[in-house]
N, C-alpha and C positions, 0 to 999 in steps of 0.2 A: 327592454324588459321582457319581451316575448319574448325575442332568438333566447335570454338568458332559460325561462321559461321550458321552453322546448328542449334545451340541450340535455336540464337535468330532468326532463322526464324521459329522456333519450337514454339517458345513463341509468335510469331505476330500469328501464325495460331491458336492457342489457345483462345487468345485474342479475335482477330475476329469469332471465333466461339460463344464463351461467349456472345459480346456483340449482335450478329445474334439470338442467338438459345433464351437465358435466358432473357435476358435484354429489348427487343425490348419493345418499349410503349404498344401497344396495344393484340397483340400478343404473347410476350413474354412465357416463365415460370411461371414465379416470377408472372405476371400479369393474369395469367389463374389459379395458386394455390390461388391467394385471390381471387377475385370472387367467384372460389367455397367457398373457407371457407368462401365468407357473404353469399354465395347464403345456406348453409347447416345452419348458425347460423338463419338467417331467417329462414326456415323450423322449428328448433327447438324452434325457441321462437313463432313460430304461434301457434306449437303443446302442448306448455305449457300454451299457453291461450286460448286455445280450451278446454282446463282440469278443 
């Protein structure tokens, strides 16, 4: 009953981590990896029509 216990307190801290660290609107991961990739695609599409 403990190990069960433990495991799923294992998995809400995970959870909460996940949706804290990765997921968050504005701040996030997920939301600071796209930005760059439009902010780097812009860069390359200014620099092929600079050519």
């Amino acid at each position: 009953m403990r190990n069960i216990l433990i495991t799923v307190m294992m998995l809400v801290v995970v959870i909460v981590l996940f949706n804290s660290i990765v997921s968050k609107d504005t701040t996030g991961t997920s939301d600071r990896i796209s930005s760059q990739g439009d902010a780097a695609n812009t860069k390359i599409g200014d620099m092929l029509k600079s050519n």
